[in-house]
C-alpha positions in Angstrom: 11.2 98.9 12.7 8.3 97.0 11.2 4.5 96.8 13.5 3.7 93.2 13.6 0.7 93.5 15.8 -2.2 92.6 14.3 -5.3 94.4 12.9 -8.4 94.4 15.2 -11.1 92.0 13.2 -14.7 93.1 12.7 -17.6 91.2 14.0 -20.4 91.3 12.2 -24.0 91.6 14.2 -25.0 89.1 13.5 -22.2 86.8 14.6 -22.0 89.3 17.8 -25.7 88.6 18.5 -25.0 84.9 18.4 -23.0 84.7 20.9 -24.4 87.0 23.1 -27.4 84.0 23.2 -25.4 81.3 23.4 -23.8 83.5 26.7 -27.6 84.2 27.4 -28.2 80.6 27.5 -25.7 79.2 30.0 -22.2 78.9 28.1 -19.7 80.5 29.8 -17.1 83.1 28.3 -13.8 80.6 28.3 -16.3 78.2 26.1 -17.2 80.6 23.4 -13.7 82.1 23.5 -12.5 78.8 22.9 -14.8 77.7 20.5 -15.3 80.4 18.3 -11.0 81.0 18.0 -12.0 84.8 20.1 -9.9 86.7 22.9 -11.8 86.3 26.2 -12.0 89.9 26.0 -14.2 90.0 23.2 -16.6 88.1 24.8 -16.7 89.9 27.5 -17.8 93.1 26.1 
Protein backbone atom coordinates (compact mmCIF):
# COMPACT_ATOMS: atom_id res chain seq x y z
CA UNK A 1 0.00 0.00 0.00
CA UNK A 2 1.22 3.33 -1.26
CA UNK A 3 1.26 6.83 1.55
CA UNK A 4 -0.57 9.44 -0.24
CA UNK A 5 -0.63 11.98 2.52
CA UNK A 6 1.22 14.73 1.86
CA UNK A 7 4.54 16.21 3.03
CA UNK A 8 4.23 18.98 5.71
CA UNK A 9 5.47 22.38 3.75
CA UNK A 10 8.00 24.74 5.20
CA UNK A 11 7.27 28.38 5.98
CA UNK A 12 9.85 30.51 5.68
CA UNK A 13 10.13 33.41 8.56
CA UNK A 14 9.69 35.61 6.86
CA UNK A 15 6.33 34.60 5.22
CA UNK A 16 5.44 33.32 9.02
CA UNK A 17 6.22 36.83 10.33
CA UNK A 18 3.83 38.24 7.75
CA UNK A 19 1.13 36.84 8.79
CA UNK A 20 1.51 36.96 12.28
CA UNK A 21 1.05 41.03 11.53
CA UNK A 22 -1.52 40.94 9.33
CA UNK A 23 -3.25 38.61 12.44
CA UNK A 24 -1.66 41.41 14.69
CA UNK A 25 -3.56 43.94 12.78
CA UNK A 26 -7.13 42.76 12.88
CA UNK A 27 -7.54 39.85 10.14
CA UNK A 28 -8.88 37.10 11.50
CA UNK A 29 -7.52 33.33 11.10
CA UNK A 30 -10.34 31.98 8.56
CA UNK A 31 -9.17 35.21 6.30
CA UNK A 32 -5.47 34.44 6.18
CA UNK A 33 -6.24 30.73 5.89
CA UNK A 34 -8.24 31.48 3.02
CA UNK A 35 -6.19 33.84 1.45
CA UNK A 36 -2.85 32.64 1.70
CA UNK A 37 -4.24 28.71 0.44
CA UNK A 38 -3.08 27.55 4.57
CA UNK A 39 -4.77 25.00 7.06
CA UNK A 40 -6.53 27.02 9.73
CA UNK A 41 -4.19 25.19 11.91
CA UNK A 42 -1.25 26.79 10.73
CA UNK A 43 -2.42 29.93 11.49
CA UNK A 44 -3.19 29.23 14.59
CA UNK A 45 0.03 28.29 15.90
Amino acid sequence: MVDKRKSPRKFDEEFKKSIVKLYEGGKSQNALASEYGIALSSVAR
